[in-house]
N, C-alpha and C positions, 0 to 999 in steps of 0.2 A: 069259452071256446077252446080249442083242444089247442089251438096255434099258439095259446098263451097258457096251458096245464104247464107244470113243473115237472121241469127233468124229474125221471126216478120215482115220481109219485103215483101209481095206481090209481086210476079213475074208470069211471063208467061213462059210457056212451050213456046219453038220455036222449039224445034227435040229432037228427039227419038233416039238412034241407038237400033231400033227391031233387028238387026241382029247380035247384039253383045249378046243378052239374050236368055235363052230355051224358047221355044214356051211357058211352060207353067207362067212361068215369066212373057213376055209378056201378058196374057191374065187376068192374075192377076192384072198388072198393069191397064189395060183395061177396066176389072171392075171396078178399082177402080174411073174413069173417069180419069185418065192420058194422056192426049193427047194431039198433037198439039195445041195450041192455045188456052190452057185452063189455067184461072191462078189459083196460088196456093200460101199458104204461110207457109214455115218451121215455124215450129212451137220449136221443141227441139231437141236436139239431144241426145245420149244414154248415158251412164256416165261418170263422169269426166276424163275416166281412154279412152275411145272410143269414138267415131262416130257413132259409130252403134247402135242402128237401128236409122234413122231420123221421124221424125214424121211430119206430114205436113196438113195444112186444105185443104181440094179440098169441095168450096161451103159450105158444112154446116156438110160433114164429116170429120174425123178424120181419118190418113189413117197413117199406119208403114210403110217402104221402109227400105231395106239395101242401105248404103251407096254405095255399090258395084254399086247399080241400078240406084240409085241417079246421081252416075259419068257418066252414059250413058244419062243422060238427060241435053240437053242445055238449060238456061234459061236465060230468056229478062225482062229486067225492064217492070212493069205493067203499061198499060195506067196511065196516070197524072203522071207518076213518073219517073224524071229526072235524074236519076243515070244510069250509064251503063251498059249494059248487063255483068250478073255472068257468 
């Protein structure tokens, strides 16, 4: 799950659960280019004391996420990279 990817590391989205979130959730993330098969790399997460919010690059943006939404997202090691899917 992406709540638990490593800082700094490159990964791929593999699934969604759209149905665990409010439509307007979803369309938030959708903006933000979150989808299937797109990668992404955590960037930080929120204070020492939290998780919350995670921060992530998608491409050349800079994008916030709650950890909440984060947990609804599976993610896969990124091409070149031999580690196993978070």
């Amino acid at each position: 799950m992406l709540d638990r990817a490593p800082l700094g590391v490159a990964v791929r989205i593999a699934r969604i659960d759209w149905n665990a979130m409010s439509a307007d959730e979803g369309r938030r993330l959708r903006e933000f280019g979150l989808m299937e098969g797109v990668e992404i790399t955590p960037l930080h997460r929120g204070s020492i004391f939290s998780r919350d919010p995670l921060a992530l690059a998608v491409g050349r943006m800079r994008v916030i996420i709650r950890a909440r939404q984060a947990a609804m997202i599976t993610v896969e090691a990124a091409a070149g990279d031999e580690r196993r899917s978070a």
